[in-house]
C-alpha positions as CSV (number, residue, x, y, z in Angstrom):
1,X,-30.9,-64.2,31.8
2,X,-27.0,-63.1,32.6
3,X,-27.0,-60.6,35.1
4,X,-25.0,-57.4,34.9
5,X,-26.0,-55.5,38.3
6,X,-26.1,-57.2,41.4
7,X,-28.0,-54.6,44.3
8,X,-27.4,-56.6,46.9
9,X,-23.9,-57.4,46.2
10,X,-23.5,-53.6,45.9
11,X,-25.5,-53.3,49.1
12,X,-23.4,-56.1,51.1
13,X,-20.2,-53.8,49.3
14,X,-20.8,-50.7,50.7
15,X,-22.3,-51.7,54.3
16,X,-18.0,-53.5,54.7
17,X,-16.7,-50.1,53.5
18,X,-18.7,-48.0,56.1
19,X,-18.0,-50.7,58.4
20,X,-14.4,-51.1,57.8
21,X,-14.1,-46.6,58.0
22,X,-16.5,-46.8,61.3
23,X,-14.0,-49.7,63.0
24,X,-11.3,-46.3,63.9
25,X,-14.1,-44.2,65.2
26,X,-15.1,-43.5,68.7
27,X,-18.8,-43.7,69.4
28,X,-18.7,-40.1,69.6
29,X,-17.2,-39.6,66.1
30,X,-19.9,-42.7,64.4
31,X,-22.4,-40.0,66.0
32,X,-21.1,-37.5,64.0
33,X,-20.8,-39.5,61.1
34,X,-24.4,-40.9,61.0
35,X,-25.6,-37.0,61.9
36,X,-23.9,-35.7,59.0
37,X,-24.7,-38.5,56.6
38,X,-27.9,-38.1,57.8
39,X,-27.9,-33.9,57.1
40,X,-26.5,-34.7,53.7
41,X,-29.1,-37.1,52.7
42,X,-32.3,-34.7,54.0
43,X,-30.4,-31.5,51.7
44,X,-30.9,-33.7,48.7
45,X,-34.0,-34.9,49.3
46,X,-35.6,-31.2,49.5
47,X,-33.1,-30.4,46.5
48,X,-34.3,-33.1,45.0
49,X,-37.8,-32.0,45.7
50,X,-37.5,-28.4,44.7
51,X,-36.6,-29.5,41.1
52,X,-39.3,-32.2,41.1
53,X,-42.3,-29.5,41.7
């Protein structure tokens, strides 16, 4: 079997760009980063939600 998608690759990649773009950031900005990643993420879930019912 040949793979074509590799998830933890893609995992690994994404965890060295938020790393690398967290690196600049005060620990009072990462707050506010995670906060608002984290407000994004619950707005799609109950979108997400909505259209599933």
């Amino acid at each position: 079997m040949i793979k074509t998608f590799d998830c933890v690759e893609m995992k690994h990649k994404a965890g060295r760009k938020i790393a690398k773009k967290l690196s600049h950031m005060t620990m009072t900005q990462q707050l506010k980063y995670w906060q608002g990643r984290h407000k994004n993420l619950m707005a799609l879930k109950e979108k997400l939600s909505k259209a599933h019912k």
